[in-house]
N, C-alpha and C positions, 0 to 999 in steps of 0.2 A: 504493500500500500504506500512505503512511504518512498519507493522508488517510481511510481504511478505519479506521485505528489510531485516529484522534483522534475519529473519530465514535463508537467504539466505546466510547473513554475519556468520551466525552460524554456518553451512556446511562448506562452505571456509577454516574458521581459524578451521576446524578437521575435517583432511582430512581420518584420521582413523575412526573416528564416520561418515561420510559418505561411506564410505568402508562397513566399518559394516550396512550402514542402505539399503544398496544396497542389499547386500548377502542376510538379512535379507526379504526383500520384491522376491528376487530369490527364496527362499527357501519357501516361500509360492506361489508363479507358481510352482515350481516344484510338491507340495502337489496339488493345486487344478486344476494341468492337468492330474494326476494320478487317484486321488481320482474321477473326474467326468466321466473320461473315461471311470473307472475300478475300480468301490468301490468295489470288492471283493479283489483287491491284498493288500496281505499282507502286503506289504511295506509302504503302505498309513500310516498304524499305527508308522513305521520310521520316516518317511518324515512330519506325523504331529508333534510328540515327537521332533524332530529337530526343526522345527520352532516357537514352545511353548519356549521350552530354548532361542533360538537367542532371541524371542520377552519379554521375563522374564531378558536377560542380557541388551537388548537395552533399556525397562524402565529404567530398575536402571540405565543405565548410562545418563538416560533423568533425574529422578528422584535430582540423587545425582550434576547434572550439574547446575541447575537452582540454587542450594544456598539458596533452601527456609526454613527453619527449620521444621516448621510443619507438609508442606507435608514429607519430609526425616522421620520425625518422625511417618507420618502414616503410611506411604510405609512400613518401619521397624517394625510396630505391625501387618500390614497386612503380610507382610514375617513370622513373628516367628508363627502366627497362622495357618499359612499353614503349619511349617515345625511340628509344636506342634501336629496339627491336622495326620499328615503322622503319628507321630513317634507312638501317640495313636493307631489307629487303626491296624498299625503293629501289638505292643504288645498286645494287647486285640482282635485282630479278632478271636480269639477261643474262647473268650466268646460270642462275635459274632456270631459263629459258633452255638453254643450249646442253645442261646437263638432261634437261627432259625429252628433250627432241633427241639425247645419246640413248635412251632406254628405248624410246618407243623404235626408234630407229632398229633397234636390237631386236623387238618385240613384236612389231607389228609390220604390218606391211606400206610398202615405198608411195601411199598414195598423197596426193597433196592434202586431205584431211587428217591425216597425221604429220603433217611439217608443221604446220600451224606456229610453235613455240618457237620450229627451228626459223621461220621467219620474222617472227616477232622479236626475238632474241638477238638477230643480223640487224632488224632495225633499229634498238635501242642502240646498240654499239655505235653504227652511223651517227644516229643523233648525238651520243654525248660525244666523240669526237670534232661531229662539226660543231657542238657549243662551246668545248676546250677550245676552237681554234679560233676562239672569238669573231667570231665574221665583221662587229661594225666596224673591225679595224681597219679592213680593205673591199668591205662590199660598200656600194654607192647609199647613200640614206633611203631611196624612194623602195632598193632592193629588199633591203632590214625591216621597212615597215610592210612589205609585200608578203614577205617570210614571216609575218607575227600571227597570220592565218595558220601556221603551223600549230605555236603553242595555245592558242585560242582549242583548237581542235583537238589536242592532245587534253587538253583540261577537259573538255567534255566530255569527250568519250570516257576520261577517266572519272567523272562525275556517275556517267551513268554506267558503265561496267560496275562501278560500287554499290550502285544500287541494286543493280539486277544480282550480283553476287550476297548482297544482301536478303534477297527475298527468296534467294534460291534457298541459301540456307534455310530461312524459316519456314520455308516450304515442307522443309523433312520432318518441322515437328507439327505435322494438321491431327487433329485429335482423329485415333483411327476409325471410331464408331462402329463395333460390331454388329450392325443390321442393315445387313446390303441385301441387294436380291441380286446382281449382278456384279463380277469381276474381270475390271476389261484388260487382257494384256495384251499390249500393241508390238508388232513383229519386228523382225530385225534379217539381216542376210542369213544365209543359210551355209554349213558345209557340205560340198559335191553338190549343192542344190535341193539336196533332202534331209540333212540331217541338224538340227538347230544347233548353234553357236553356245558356249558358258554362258558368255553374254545374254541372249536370249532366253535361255536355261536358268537363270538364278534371278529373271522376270517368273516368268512359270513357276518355279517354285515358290519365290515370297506371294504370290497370288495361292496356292495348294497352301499354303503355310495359315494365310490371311483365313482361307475357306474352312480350313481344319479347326481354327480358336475358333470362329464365329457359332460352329458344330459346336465346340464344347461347352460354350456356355450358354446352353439348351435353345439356341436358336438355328432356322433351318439351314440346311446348307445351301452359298450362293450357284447360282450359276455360274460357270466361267465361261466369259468370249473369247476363242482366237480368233485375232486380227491380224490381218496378215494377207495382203496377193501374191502373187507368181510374177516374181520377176523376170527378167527375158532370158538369164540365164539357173533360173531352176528348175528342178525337174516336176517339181508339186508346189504347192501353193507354203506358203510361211504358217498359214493358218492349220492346215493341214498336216504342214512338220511338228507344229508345236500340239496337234493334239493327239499325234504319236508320243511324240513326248508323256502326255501328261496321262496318258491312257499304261503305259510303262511305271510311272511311280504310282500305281495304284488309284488314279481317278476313275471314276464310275464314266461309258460313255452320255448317259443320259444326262449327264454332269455340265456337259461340254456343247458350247453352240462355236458354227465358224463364220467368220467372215473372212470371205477370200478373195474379195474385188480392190479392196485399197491398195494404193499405189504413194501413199506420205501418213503421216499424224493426224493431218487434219482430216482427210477420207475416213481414216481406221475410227475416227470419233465420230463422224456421222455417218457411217456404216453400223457402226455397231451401236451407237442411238438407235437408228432403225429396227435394227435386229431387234436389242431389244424390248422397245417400243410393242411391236408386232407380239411377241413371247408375251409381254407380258398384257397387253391390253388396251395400252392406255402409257403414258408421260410419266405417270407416277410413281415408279421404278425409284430403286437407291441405288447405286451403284458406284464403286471405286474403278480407276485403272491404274495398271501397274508398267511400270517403264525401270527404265534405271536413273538412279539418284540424281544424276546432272541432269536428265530429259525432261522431270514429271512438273517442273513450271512452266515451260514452252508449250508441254503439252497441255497444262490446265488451262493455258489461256486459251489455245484451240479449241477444246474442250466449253467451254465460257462461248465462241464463236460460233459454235453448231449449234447451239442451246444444252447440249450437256452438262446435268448438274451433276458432275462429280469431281470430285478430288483425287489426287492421284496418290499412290505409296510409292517409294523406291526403292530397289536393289541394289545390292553393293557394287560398288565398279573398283577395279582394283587400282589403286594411287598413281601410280604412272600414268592413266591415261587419260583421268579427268583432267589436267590441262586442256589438252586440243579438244575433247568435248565439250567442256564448259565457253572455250572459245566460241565453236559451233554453234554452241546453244545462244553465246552471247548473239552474233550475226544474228539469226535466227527471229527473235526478239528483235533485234535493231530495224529488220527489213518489215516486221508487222506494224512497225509504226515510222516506218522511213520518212513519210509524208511531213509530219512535226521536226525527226530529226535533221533531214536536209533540207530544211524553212531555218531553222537555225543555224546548219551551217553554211548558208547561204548570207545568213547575216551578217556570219562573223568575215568569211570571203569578199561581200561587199564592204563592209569596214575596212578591210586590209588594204583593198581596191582606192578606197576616199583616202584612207593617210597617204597611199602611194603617191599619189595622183598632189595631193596638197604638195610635198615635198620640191614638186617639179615646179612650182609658180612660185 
């Protein structure tokens, strides 16, 4: 009671750290009425980055209030090691880059959606080279302001890559809800054209995984959709690989519906809305789909675009490779809303355009 008392006295006499601890607890409802209603909007990744800072100034101002030395002291080695830690992987994510592009290179196959890192990697080197070599020293002024369209454009994209990286994450934690009627798993390439990929493979299973808890806690078991076409070079459909598959680990076939016409994400989401729309009767269906862990926000917003209300789960993808996917996915993202983001950098290209242009009169 009488530590109740003293905390209560501590509010009182600061009336502004109550202010702040107010906004601060506001601004996490704001985030988790968004974020649960609508983990696919964009904003989510706003509304959390907002309340990480308010809850990053309100410690310190808890931290530095109590007077205690040691904690002050840890708080401020725990601070420099996060900001030590940012400023490192700044500077060295191209080596980063180029050690990842050495594994997958090892690991994967030579196609341009695996270089990804090895050319974003080549391009940071470029860049901090040309900014060591100080350019305004011998490029003309109209050129320097013509070239600011660069860092313009570099800030943005790394504005929004943080934020989609941000929403991806929170993506993984959507509350599972065990009462689905449907489980949608979306296809992937095939090996020799008929036999499904790990990758693939460990979609189907956390789907069978998903289906088997929902059974256990005396609710009926979902339906599972393969989704999946026949690409030009396989022998049977994705959909049809994957419910060989899943007929092998023990799923029942009556278990199992296919879609085998989809040819991207956004097909295999209204394809199998249709499906199972039709199965079931009527729109009112619950349903998850399952993807791998880099995919299931691209896909939920596709998802979101057919009228698909569901949520996605993810699989695990093994650490080397999420770079170039997560890249993928960022493009991905970038080209469903291209319309806003090249209005923007069109601005910033016009601005670079007006200082140039000034320079010369």
């Amino acid at each position: 009671m009488a530590s109740l008392n003293n905390l209560l006295h501590f509010f009182e006499n600061n009336r502004e750290f109550s202010l702040f601890s107010i906004l601060l607890v506001m601004s996490l409802i704001f985030f988790l009425a968004s974020w649960l209603t609508g983990p696919w909007r964009w904003i989510n990744g706003v509304l959390f980055t907002i309340f990480i800072l308010l809850l990053g100034a309100w410690l310190t101002f808890i931290v530095y209030a109590t007077q205690y030395r040691t904690l002050q002291i840890i708080y401020a080695a725990i601070l420099a090691i996060l900001i030590l830690a940012i400023i490192l992987v700044t500077t060295f994510s191209w080596l980063f880059c180029l050690w990842n592009a050495y594994f997958v290179w090892k690991r994967e196959s030579h196609t341009l959606p695996n270089l990804l890192t090895l050319f974003l990697g080549l391009g940071m080197i470029v860049a901090w080279l040309f900014t060591l070599s100080a350019p305004a020293s011998y490029l003309p002024k109209w050129l320097i302001e013509l070239l600011n369209f660069a860092p313009l454009t570099a800030g943005y994209l790394g504005l929004i890559m943080y934020n989609f990286l941000v929403n991806l994450l929170l993506y993984q934690f959507i509350p599972r809800r065990y009462h689905q009627d449907y489980l949608i798993v979306l296809g992937a390439g095939l090996i020799d054209g008929e036999r499904v990929t790990p990758l693939l493979a460990s979609r189907i299973n956390r789907a069978i995984q998903f289906a088997q808890k929902q059974a256990a806690k005396g609710r009926k078991y979902p339906k599972i959709i393969m989704s999946g076409g026949q690409g030009g070079n396989e022998k049977i459909s994705e959909a049809q690989a994957m419910y060989n598959y899943a007929i092998s680990q023990g799923v029942q076939a009556d278990q199992i519906l296919l879609e085998d016409k989809s040819k991207n994400t956004y097909e295999n989401m209204l394809f199998s809305k249709n499906i199972a729309s039709q199965d079931f009767g009527s729109n009112s269906f619950k349903a998850k789909f399952f993807s791998n862990n880099f995919h299931i926000y691209r896909a939920g917003l596709l998802a979101r675009q057919v009228g698909l209300n569901a949520d996605g789960v993810g699989s695990y993808t093994r650490p080397y490779f999420l770079p170039n996917a997560i890249i993928r996915e960022f493009a991905g993202v970038f080209v469903m809303h291209k319309k806003l983001h090249f209005t923007i950098l069109g601005l910033f290209a016009a601005y670079a355009i007006f200082t140039a242009l000034i320079t010369l009169f």
